[in-house]
Backbone as a printed PyTorch tensor [residue, N CA C, xyz], in Angstrom:
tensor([[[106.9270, 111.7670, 138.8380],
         [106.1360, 110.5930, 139.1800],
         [105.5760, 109.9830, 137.8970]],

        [[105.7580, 108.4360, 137.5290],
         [105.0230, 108.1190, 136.6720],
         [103.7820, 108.1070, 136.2410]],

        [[103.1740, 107.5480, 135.3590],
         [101.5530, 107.3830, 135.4010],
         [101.1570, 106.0860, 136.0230]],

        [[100.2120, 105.8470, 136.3250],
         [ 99.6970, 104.1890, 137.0590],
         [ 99.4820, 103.6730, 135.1590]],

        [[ 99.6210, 102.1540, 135.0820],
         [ 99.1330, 101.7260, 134.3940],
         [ 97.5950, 101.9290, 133.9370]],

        [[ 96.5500, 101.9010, 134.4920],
         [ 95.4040, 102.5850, 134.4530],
         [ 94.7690, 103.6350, 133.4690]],

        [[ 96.0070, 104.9580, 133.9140],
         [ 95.6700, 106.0120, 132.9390],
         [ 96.8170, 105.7620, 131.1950]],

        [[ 97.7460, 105.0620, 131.6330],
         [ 98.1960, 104.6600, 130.5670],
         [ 97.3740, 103.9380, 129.5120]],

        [[ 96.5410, 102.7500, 129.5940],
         [ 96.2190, 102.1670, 128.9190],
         [ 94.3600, 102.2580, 128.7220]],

        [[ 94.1050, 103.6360, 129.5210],
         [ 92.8740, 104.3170, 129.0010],
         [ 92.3270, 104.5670, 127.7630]],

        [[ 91.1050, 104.4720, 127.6880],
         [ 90.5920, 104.7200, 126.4910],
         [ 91.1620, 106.2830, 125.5680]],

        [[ 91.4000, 105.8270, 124.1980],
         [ 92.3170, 107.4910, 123.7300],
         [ 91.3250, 107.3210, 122.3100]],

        [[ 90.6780, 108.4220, 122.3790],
         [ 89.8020, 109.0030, 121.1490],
         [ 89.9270, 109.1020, 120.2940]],

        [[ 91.5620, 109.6000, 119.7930],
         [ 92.3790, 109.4250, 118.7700],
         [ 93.1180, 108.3910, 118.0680]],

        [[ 92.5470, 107.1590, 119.1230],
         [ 93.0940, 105.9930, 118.4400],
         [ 91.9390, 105.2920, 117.9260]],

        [[ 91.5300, 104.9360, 116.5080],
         [ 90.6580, 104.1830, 116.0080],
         [ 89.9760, 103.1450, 116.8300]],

        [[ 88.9840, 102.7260, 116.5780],
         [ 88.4840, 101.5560, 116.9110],
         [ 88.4800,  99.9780, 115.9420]],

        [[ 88.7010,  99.0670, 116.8420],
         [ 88.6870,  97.8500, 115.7190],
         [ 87.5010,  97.2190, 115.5030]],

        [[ 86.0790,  97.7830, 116.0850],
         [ 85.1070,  97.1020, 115.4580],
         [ 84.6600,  97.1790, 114.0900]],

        [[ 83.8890,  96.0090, 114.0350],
         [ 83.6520,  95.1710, 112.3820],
         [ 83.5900,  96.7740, 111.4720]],

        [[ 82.0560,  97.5630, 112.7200],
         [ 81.4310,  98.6480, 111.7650],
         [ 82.2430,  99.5020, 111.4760]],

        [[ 83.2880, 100.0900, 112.0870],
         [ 84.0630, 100.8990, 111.6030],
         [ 84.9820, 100.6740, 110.8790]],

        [[ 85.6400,  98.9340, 110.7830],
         [ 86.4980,  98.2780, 109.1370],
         [ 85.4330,  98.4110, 108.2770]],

        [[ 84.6750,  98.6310, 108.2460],
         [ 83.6160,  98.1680, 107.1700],
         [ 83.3010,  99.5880, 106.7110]],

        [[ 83.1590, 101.0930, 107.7020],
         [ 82.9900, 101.9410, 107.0420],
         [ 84.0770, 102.4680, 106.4300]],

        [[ 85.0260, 101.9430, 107.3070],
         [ 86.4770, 102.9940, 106.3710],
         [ 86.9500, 101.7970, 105.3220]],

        [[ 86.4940, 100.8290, 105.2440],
         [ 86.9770, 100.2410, 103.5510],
         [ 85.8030, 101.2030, 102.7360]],

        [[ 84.4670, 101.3530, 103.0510],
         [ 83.9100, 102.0000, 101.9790],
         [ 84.1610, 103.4500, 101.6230]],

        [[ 84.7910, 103.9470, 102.6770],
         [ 85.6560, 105.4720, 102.3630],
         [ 86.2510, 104.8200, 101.1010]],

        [[ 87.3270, 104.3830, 101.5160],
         [ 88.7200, 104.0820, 101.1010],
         [ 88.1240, 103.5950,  99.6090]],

        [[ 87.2160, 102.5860,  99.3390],
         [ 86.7870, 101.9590,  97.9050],
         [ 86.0190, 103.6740,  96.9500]],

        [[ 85.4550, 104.1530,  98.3610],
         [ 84.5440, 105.2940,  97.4620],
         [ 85.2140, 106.1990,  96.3610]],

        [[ 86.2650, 106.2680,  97.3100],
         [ 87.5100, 107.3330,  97.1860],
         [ 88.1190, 107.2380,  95.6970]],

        [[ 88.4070, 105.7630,  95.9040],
         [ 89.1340, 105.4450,  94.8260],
         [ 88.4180, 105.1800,  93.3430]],

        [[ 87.0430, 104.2920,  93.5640],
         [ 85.5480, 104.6950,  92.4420],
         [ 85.7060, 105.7140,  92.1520]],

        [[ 85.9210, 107.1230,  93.0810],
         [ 85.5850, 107.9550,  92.2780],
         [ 86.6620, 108.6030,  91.3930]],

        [[ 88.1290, 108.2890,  91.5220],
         [ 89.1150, 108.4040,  90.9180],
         [ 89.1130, 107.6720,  89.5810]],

        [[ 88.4230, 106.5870,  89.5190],
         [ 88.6340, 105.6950,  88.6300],
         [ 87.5570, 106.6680,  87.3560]],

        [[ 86.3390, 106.6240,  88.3150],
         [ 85.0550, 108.1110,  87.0830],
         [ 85.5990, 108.4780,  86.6530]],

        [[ 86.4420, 109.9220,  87.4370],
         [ 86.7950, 110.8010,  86.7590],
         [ 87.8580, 110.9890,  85.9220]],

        [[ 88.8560, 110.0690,  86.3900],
         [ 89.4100, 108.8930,  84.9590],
         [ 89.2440, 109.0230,  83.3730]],

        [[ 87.9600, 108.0970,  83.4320],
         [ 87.1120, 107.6110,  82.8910],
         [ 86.3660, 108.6190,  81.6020]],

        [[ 85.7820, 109.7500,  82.5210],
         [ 85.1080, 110.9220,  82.2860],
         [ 85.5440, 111.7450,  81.6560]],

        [[ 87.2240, 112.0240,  81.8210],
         [ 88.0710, 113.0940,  81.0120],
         [ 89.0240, 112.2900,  79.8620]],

        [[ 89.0300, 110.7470,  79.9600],
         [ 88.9010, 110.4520,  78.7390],
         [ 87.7660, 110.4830,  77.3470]],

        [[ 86.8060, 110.5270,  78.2940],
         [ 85.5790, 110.2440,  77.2750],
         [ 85.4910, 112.0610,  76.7420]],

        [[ 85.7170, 113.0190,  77.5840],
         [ 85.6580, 114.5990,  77.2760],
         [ 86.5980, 114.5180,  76.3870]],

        [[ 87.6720, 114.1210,  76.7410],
         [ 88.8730, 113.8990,  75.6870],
         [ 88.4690, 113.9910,  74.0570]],

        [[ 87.8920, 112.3390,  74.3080],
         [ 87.7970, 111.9530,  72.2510],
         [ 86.5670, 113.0840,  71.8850]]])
């Protein structure tokens, strides 16, 4: 037996959400992430000289 459309197109936990607040927190993951790649970069050049 199939599923009804209903439970098909139910809410799924595992699928992200598209509100603003949650683009907005996962760009600042995503920027943090990468800031901090750029530091430590940065940091083991400067340990470097």
């Amino acid at each position: 037996m199939t599923k009804k459309r209903v439970e098909i197109d139910g809410r799924n936990p595992f699928i992200p959400s598209l509100s603003p607040v949650c683009c907005t927190a996962d760009l600042v993951l995503l920027f943090s992430v990468a800031l901090g790649g750029l530091v430590a970069a940065v940091a083991a050049l400067i340990a470097h000289l």
